[in-house]
N, CA, C and O atoms as a GROMACS GRO file, in nm:
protein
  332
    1UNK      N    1  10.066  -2.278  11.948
    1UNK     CA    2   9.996  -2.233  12.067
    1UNK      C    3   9.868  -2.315  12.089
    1UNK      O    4   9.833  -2.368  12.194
    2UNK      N    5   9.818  -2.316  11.995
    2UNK     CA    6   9.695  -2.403  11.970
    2UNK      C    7   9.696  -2.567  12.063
    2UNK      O    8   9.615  -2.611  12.144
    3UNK      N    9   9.830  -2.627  12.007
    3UNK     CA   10   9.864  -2.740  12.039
    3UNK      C   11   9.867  -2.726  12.185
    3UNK      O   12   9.776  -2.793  12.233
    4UNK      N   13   9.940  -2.663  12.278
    4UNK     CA   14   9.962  -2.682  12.406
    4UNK      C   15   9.849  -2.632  12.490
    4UNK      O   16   9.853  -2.649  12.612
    5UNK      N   17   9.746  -2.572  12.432
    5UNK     CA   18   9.612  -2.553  12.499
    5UNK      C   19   9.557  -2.699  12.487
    5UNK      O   20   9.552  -2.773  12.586
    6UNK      N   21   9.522  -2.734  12.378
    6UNK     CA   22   9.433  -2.872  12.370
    6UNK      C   23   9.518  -3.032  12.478
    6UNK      O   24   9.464  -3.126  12.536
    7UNK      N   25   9.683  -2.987  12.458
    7UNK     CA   26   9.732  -3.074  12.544
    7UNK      C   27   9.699  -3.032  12.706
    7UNK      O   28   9.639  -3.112  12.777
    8UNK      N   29   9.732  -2.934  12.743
    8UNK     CA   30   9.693  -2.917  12.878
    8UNK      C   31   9.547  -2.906  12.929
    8UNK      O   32   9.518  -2.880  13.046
    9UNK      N   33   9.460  -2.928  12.829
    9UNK     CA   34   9.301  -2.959  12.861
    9UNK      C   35   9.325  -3.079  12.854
    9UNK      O   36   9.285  -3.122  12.962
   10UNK      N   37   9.383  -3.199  12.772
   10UNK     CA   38   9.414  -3.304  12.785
   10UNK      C   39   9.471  -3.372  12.910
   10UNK      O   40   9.413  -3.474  12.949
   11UNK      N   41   9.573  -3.330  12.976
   11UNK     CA   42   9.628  -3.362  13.070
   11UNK      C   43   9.539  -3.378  13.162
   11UNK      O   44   9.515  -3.489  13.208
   12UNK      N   45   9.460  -3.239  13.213
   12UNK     CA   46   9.398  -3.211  13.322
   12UNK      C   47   9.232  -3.308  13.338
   12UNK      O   48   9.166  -3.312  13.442
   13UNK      N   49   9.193  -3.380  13.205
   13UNK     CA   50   9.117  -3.431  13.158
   13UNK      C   51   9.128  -3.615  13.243
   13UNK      O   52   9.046  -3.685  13.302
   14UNK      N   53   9.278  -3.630  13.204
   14UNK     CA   54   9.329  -3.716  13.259
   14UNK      C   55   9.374  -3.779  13.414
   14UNK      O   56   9.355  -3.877  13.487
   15UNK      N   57   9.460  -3.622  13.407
   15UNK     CA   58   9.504  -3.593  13.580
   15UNK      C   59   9.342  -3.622  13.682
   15UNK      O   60   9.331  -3.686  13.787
   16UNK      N   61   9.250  -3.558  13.614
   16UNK     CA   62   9.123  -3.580  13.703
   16UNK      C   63   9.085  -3.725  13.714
   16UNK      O   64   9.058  -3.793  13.812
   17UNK      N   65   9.090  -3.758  13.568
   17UNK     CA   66   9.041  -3.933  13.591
   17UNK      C   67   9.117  -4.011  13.686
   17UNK      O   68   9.065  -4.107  13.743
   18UNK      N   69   9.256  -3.970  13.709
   18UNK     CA   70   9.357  -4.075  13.769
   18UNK      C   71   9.307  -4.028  13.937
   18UNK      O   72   9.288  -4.102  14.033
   19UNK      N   73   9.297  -3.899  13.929
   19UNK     CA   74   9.228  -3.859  14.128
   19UNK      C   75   9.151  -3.888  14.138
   19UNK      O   76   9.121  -3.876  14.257
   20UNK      N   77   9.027  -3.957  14.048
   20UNK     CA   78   8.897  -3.951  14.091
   20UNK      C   79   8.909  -4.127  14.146
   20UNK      O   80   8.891  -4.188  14.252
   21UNK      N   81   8.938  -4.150  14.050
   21UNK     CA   82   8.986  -4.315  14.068
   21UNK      C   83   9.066  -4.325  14.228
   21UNK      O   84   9.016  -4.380  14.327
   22UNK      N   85   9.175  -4.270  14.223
   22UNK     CA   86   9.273  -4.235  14.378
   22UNK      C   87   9.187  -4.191  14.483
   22UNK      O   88   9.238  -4.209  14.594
   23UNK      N   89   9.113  -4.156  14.484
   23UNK     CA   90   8.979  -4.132  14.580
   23UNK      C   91   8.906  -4.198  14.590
   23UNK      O   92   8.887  -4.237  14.705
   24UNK      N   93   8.847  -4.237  14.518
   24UNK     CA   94   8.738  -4.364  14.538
   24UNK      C   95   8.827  -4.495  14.613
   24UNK      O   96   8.782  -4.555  14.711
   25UNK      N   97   8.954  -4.526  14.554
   25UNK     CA   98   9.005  -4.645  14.574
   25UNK      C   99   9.026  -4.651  14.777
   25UNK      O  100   9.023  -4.741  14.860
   26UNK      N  101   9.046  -4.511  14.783
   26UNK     CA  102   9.090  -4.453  14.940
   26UNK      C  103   8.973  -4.430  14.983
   26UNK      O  104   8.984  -4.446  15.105
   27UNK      N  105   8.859  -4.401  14.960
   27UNK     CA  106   8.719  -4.439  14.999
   27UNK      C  107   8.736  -4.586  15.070
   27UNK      O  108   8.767  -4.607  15.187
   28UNK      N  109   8.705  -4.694  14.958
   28UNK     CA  110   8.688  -4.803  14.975
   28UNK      C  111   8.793  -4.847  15.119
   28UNK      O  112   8.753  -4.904  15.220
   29UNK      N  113   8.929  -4.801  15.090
   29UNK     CA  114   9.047  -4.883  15.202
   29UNK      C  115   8.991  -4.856  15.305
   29UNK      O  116   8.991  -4.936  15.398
   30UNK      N  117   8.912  -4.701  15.317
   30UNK     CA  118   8.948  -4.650  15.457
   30UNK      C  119   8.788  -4.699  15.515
   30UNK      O  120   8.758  -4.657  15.626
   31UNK      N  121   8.667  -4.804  15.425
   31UNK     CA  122   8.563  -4.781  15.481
   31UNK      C  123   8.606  -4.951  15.547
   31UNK      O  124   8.586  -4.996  15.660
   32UNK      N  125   8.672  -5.018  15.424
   32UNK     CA  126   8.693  -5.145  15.529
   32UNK      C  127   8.784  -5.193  15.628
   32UNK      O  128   8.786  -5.303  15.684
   33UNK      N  129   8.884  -5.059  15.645
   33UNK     CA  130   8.968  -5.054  15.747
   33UNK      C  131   8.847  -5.000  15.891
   33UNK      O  132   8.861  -5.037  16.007
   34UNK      N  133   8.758  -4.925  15.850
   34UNK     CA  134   8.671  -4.899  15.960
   34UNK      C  135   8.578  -4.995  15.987
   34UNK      O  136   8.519  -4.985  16.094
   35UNK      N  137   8.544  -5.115  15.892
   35UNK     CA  138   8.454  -5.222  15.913
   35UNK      C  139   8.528  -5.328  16.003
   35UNK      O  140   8.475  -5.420  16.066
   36UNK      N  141   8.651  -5.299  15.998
   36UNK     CA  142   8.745  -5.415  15.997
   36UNK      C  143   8.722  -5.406  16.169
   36UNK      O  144   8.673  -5.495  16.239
   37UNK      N  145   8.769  -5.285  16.210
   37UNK     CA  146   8.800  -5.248  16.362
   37UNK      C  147   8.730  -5.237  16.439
   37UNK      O  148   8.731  -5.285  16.553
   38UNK      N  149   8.633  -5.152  16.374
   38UNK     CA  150   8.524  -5.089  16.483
   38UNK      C  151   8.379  -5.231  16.474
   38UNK      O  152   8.310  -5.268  16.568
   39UNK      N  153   8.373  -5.289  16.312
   39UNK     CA  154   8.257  -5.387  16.311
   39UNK      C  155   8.142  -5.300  16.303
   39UNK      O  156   8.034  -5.338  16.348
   40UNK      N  157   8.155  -5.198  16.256
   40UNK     CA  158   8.021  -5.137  16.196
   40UNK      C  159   7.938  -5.177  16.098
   40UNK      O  160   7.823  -5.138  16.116
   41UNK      N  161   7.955  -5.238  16.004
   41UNK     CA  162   7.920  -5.310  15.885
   41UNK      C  163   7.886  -5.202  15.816
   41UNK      O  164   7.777  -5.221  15.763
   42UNK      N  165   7.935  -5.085  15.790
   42UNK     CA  166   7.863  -4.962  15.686
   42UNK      C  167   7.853  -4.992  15.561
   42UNK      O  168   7.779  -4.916  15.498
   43UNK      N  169   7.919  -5.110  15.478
   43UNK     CA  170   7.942  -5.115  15.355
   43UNK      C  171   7.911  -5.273  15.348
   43UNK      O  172   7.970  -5.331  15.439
   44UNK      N  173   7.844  -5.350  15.274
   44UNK     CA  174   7.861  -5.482  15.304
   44UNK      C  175   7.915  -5.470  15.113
   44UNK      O  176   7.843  -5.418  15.028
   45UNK      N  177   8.013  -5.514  15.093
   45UNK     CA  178   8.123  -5.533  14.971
   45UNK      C  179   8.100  -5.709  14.908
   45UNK      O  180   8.174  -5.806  14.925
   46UNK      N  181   7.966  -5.699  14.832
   46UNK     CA  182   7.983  -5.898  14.819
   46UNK      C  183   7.913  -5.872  14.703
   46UNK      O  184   7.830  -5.784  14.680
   47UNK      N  185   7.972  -5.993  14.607
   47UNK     CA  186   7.940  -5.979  14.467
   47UNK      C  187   7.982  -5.909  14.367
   47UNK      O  188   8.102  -5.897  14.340
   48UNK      N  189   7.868  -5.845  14.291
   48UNK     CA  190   7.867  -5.791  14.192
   48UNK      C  191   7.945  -5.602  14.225
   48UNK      O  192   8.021  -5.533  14.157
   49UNK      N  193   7.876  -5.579  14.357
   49UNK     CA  194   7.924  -5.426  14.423
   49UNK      C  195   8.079  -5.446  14.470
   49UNK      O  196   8.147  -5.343  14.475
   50UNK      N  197   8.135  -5.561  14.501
   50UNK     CA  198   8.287  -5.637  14.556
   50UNK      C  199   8.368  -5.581  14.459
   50UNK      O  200   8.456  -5.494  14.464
   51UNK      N  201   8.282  -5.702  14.294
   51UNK     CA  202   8.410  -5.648  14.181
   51UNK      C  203   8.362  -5.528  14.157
   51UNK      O  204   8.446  -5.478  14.232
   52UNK      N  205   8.312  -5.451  14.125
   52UNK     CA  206   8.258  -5.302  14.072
   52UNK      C  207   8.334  -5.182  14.157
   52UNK      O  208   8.370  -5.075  14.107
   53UNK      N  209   8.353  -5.226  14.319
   53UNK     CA  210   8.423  -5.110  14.340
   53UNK      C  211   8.582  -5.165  14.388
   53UNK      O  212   8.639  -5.114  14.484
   54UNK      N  213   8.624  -5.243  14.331
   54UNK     CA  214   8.755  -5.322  14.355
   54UNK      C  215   8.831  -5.284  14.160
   54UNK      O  216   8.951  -5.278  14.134
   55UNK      N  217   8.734  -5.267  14.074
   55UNK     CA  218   8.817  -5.263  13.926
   55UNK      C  219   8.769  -5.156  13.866
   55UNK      O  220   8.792  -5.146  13.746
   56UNK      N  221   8.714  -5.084  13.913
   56UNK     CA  222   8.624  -4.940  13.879
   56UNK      C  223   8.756  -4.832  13.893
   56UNK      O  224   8.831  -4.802  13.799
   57UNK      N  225   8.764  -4.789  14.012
   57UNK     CA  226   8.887  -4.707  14.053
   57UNK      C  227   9.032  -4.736  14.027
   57UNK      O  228   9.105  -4.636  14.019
   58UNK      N  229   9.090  -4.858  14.012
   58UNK     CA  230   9.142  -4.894  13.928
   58UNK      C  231   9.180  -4.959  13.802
   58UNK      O  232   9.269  -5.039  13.773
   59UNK      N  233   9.085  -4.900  13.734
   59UNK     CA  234   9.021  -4.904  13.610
   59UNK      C  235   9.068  -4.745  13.594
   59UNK      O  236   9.158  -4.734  13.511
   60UNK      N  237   9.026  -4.613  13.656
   60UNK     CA  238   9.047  -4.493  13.597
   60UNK      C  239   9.168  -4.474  13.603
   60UNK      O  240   9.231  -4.425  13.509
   61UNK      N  241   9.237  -4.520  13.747
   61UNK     CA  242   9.399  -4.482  13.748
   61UNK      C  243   9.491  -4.528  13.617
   61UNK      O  244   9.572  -4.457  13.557
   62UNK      N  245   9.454  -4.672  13.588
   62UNK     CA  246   9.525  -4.682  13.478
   62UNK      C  247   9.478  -4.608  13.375
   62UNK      O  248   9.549  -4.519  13.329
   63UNK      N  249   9.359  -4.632  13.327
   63UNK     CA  250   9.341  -4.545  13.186
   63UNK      C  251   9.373  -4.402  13.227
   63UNK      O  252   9.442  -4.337  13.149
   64UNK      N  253   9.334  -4.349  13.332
   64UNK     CA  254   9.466  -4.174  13.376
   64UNK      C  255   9.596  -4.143  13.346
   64UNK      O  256   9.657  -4.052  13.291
   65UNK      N  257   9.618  -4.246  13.397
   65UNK     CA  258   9.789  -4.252  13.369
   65UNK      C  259   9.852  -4.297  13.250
   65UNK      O  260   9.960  -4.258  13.204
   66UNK      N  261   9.772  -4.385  13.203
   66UNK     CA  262   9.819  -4.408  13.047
   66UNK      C  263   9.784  -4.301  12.950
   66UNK      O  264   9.857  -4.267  12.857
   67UNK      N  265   9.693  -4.260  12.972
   67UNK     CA  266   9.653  -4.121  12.904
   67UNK      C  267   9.745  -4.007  12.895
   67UNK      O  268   9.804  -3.949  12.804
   68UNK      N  269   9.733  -3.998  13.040
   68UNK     CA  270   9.836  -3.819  13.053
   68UNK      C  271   9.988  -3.878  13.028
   68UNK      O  272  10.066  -3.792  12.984
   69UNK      N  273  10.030  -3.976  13.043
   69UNK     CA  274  10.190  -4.065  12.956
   69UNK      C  275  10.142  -4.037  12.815
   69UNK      O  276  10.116  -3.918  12.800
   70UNK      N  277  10.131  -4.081  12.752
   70UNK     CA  278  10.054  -4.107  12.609
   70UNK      C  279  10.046  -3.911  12.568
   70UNK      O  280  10.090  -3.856  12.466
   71UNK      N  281   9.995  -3.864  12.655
   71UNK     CA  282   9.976  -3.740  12.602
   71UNK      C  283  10.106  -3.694  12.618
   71UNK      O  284  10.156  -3.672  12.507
   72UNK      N  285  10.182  -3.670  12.710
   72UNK     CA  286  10.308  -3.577  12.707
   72UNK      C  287  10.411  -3.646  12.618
   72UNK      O  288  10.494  -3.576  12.560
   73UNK      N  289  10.410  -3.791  12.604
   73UNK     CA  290  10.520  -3.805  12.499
   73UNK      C  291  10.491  -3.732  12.405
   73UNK      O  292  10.586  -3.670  12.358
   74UNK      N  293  10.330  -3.705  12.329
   74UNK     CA  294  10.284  -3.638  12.179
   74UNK      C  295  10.346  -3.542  12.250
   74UNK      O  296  10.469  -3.548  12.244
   75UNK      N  297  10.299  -3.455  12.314
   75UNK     CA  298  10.347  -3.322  12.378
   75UNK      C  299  10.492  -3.278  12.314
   75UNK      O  300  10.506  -3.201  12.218
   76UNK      N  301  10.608  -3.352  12.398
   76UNK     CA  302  10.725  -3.360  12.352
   76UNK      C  303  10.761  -3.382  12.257
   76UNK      O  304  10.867  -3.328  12.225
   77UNK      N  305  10.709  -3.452  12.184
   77UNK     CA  306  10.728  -3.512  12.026
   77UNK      C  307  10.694  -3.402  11.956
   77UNK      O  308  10.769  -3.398  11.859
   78UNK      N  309  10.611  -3.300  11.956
   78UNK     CA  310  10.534  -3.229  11.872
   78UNK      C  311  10.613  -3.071  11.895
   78UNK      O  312  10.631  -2.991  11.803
   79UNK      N  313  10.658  -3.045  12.050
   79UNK     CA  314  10.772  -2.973  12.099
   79UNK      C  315  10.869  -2.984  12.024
   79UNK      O  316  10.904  -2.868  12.002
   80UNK      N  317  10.962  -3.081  11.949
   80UNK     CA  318  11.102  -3.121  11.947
   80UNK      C  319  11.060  -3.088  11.809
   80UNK      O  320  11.142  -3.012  11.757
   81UNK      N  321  10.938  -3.124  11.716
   81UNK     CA  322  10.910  -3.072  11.546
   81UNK      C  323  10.943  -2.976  11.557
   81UNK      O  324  11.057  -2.950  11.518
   82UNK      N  325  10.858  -2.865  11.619
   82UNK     CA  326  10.855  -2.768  11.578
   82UNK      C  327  10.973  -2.674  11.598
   82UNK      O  328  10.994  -2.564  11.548
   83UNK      N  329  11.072  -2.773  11.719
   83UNK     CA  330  11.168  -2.666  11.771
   83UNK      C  331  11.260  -2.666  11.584
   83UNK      O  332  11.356  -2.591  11.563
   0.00000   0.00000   0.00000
């Protein structure tokens, strides 16, 4: 019992990192899809802020997703012992 509490705090630990990342990344599309059209300049994206919010957000998705993978195989693995 123990085990599937600490995994599903795990998961959800994860699941968050991978949305937070999926949000930010949809931040970014949707501010330079609005720079793109309208020419507002709300965001000027150059340099150091370019790569930072271009490998940041996908930076969490992967380590999210490798995580909560990584966790449910133990999950299952640790399921199938004990069965």
């Amino acid at each position: 019992m123990a085990q599937k509490s600490a995994s599903s705090k795990l998961k959800s630990i994860f699941n968050t990192t991978f949305m937070l990342g999926f949000i930010l990344l949809f931040i970014k599309l949707t501010l330079l899809v609005v720079n793109h059209f309208f020419r507002l300049d709300l965001l000027a994206f150059t340099g150091v802020a370019n790569f930072v919010s271009t490998v940041v957000p996908i930076a969490l998705m992967v380590i999210g997703a490798i995580g909560w993978e990584m966790n449910t195989d133990n999950y299952e693995r640790l399921k199938n012992y004990h069965d």
